[in-house]
N, CA, C and O atoms as a GROMACS GRO file, in nm:
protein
  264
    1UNK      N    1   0.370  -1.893   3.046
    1UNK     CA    2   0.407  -1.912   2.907
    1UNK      C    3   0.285  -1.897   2.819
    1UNK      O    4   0.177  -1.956   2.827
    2UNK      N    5   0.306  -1.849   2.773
    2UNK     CA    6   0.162  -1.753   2.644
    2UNK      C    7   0.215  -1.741   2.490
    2UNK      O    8   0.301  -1.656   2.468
    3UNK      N    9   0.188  -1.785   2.432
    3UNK     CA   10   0.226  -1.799   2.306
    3UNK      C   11   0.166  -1.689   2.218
    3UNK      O   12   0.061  -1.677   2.281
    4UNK      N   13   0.160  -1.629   2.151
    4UNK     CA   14   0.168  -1.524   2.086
    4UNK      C   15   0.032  -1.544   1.980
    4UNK      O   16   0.062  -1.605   1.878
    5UNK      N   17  -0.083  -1.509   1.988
    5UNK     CA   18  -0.191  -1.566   1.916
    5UNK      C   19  -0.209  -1.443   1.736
    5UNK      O   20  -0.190  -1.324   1.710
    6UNK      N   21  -0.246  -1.541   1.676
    6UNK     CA   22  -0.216  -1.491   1.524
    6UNK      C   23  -0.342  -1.565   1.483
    6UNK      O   24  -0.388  -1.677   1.509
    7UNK      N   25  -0.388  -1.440   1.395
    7UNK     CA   26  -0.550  -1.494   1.306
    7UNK      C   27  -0.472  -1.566   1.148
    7UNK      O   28  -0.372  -1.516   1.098
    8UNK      N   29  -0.524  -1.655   1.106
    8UNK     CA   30  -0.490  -1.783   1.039
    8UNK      C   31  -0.537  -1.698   0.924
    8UNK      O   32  -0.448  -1.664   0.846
    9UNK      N   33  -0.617  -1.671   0.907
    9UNK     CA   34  -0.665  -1.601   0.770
    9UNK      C   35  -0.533  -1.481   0.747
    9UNK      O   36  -0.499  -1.474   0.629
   10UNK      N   37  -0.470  -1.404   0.826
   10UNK     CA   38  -0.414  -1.278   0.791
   10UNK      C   39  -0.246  -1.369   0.781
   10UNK      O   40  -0.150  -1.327   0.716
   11UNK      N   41  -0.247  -1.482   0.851
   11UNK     CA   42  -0.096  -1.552   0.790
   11UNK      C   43  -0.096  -1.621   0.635
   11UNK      O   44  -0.007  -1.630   0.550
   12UNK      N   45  -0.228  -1.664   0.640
   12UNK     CA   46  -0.265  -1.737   0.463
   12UNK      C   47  -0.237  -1.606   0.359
   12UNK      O   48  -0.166  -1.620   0.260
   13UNK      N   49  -0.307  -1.464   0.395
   13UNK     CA   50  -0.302  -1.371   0.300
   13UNK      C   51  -0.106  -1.339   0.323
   13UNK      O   52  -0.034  -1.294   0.233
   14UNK      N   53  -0.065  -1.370   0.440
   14UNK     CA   54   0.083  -1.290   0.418
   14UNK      C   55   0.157  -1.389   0.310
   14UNK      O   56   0.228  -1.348   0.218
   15UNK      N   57   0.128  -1.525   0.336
   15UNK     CA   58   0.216  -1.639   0.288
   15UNK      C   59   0.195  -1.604   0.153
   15UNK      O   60   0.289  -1.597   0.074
   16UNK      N   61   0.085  -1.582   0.123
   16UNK     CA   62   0.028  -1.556  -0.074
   16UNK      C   63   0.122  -1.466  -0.090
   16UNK      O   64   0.234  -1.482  -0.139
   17UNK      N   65   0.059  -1.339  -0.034
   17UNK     CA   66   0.163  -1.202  -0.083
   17UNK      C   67   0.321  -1.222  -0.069
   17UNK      O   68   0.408  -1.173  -0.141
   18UNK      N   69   0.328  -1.262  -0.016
   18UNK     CA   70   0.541  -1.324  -0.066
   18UNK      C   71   0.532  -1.404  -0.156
   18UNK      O   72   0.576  -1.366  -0.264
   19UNK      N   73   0.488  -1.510  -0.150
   19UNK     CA   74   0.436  -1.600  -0.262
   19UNK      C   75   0.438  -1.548  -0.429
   19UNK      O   76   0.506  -1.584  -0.526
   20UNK      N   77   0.310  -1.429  -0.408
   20UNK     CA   78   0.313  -1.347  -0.512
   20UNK      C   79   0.448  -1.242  -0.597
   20UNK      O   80   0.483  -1.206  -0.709
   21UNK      N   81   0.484  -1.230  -0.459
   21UNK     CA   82   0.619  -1.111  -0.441
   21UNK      C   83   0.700  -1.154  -0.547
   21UNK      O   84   0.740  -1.091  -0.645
   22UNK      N   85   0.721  -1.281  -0.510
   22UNK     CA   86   0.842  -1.370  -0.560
   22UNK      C   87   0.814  -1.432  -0.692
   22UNK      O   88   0.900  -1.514  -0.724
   23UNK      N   89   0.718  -1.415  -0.777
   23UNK     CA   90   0.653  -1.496  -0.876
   23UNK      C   91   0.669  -1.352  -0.951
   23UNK      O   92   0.736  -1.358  -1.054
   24UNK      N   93   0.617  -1.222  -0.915
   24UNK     CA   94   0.678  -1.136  -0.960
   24UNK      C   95   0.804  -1.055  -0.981
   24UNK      O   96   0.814  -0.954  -1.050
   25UNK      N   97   0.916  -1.126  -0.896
   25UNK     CA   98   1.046  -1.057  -0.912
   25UNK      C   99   1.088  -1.121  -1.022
   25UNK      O  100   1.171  -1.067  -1.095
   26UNK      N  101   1.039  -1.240  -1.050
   26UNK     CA  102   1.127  -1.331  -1.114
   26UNK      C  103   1.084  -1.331  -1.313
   26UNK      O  104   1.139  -1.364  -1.418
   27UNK      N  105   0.954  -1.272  -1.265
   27UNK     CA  106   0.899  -1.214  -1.386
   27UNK      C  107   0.998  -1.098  -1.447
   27UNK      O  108   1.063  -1.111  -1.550
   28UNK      N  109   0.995  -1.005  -1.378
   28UNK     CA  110   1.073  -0.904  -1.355
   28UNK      C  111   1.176  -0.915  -1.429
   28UNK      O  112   1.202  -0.850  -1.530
   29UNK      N  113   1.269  -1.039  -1.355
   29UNK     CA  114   1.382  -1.091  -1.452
   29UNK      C  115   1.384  -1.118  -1.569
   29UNK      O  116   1.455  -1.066  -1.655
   30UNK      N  117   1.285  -1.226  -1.585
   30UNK     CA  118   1.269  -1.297  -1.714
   30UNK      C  119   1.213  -1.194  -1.834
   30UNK      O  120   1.264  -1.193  -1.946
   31UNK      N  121   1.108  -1.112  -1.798
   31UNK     CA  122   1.070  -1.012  -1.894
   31UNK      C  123   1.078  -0.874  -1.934
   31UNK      O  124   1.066  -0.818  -2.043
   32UNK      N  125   1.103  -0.833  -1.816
   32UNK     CA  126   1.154  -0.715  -1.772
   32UNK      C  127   1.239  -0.611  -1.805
   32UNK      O  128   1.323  -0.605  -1.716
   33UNK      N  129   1.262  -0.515  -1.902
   33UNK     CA  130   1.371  -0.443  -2.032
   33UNK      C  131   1.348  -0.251  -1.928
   33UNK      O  132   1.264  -0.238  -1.838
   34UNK      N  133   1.422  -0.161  -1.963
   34UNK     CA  134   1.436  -0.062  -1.875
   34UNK      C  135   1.358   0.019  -1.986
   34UNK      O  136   1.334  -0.047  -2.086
   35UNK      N  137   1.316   0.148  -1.986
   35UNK     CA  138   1.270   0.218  -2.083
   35UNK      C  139   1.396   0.261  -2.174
   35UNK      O  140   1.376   0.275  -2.295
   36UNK      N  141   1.499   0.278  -2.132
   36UNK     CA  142   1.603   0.283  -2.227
   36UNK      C  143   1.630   0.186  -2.324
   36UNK      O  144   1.645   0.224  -2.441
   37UNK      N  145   1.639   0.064  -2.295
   37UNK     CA  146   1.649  -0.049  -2.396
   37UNK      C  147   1.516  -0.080  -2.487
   37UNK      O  148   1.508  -0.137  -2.596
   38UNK      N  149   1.410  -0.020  -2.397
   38UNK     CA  150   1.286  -0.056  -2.543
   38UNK      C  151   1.340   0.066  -2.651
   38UNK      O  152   1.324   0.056  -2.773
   39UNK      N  153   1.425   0.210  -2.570
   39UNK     CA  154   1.392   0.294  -2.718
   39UNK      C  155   1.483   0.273  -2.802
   39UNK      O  156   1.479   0.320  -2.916
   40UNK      N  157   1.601   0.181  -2.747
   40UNK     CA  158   1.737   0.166  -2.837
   40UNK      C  159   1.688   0.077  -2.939
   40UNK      O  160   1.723   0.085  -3.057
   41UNK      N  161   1.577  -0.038  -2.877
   41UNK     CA  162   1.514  -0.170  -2.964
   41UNK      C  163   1.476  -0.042  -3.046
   41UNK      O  164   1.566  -0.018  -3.127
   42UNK      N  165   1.375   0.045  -3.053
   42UNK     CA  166   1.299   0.104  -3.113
   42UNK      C  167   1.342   0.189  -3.254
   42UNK      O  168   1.300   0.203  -3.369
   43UNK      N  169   1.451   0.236  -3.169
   43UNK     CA  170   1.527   0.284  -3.283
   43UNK      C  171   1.600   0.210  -3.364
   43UNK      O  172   1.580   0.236  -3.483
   44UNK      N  173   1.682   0.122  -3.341
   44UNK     CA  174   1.752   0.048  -3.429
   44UNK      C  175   1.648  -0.012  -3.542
   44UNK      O  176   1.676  -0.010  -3.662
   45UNK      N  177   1.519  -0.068  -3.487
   45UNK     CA  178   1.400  -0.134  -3.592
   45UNK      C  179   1.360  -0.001  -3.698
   45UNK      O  180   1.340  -0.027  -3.816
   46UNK      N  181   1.347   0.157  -3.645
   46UNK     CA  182   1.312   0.236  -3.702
   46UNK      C  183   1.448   0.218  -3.836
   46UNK      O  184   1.419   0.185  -3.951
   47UNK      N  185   1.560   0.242  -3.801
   47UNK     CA  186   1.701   0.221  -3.898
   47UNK      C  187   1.645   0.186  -3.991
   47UNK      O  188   1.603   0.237  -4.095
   48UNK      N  189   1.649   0.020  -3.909
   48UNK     CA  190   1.654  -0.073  -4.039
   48UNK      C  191   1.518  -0.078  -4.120
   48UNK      O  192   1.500  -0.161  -4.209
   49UNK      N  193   1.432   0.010  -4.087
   49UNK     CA  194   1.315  -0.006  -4.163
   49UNK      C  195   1.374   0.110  -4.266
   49UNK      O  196   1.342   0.093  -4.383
   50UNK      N  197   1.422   0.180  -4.249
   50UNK     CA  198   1.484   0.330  -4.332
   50UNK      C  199   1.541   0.321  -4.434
   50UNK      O  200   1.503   0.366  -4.542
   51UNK      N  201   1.694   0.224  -4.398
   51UNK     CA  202   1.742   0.154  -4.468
   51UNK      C  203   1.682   0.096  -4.564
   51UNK      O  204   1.695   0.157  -4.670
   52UNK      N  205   1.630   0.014  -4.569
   52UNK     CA  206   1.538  -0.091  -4.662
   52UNK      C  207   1.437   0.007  -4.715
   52UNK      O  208   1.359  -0.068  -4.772
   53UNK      N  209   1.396   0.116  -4.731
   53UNK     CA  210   1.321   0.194  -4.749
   53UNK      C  211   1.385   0.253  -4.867
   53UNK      O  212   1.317   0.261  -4.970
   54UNK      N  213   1.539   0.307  -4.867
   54UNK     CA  214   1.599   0.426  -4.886
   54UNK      C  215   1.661   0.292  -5.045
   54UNK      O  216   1.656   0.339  -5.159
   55UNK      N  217   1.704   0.159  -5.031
   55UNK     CA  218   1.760   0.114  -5.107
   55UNK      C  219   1.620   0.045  -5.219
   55UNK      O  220   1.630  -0.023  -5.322
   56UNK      N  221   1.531   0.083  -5.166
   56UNK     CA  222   1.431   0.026  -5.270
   56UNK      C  223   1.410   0.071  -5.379
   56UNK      O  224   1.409   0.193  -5.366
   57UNK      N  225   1.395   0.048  -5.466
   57UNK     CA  226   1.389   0.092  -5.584
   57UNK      C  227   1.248   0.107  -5.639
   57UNK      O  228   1.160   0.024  -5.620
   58UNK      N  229   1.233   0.229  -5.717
   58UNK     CA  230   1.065   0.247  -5.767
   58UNK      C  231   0.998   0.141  -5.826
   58UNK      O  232   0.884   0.125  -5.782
   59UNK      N  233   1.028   0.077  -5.898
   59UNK     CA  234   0.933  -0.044  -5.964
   59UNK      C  235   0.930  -0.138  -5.885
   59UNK      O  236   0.852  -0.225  -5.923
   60UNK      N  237   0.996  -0.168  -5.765
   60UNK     CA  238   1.024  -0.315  -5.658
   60UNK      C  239   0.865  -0.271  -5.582
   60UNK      O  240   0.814  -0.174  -5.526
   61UNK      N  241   0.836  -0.388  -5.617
   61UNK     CA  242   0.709  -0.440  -5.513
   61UNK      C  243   0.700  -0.507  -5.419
   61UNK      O  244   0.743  -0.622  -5.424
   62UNK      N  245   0.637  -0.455  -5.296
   62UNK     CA  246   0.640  -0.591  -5.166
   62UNK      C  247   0.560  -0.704  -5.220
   62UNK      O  248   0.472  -0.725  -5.304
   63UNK      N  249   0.654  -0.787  -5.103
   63UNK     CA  250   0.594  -0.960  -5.154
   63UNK      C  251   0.438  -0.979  -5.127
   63UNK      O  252   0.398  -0.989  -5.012
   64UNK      N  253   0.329  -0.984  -5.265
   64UNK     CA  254   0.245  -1.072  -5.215
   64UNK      C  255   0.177  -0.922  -5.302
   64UNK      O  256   0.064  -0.944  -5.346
   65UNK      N  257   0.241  -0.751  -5.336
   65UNK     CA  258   0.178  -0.725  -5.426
   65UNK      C  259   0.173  -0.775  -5.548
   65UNK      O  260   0.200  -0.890  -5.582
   66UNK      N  261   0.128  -0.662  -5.634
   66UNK     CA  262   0.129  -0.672  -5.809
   66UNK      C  263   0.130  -0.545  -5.863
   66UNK      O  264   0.130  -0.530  -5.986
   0.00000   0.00000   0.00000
């Protein structure tokens, strides 16, 4: 009976790297948007900046000019 011998340092680095794995999937989740949904964000903000652009009127000043 021989038990199967394993270097302690290369099980500490495996345990981290799942460790890590998993700290990043979950990131993943929580922050994580597809490149499609940043350009839909992107565009819709472009809109509404257009919008508000298009209804302004020449003498209207942004807040905080003169």
């Amino acid at each position: 009976m021989s038990a199967e011998i394993i270097s302690l340092s290369k099980a500490r680095k495996a345990q981290e790297k799942a460790k890590a794995a998993k700290v990043t999937a979950q990131n993943r989740f929580k922050f994580g948007r597809t490149k499609a949904q940043k350009a839909v964000e992107k565009m819709q903000e472009e809109t509404k900046v257009r919008r508000l652009d298009f209804v302004k009127r020449d003498g209207d000043t942004e807040p905080g000019e003169k």
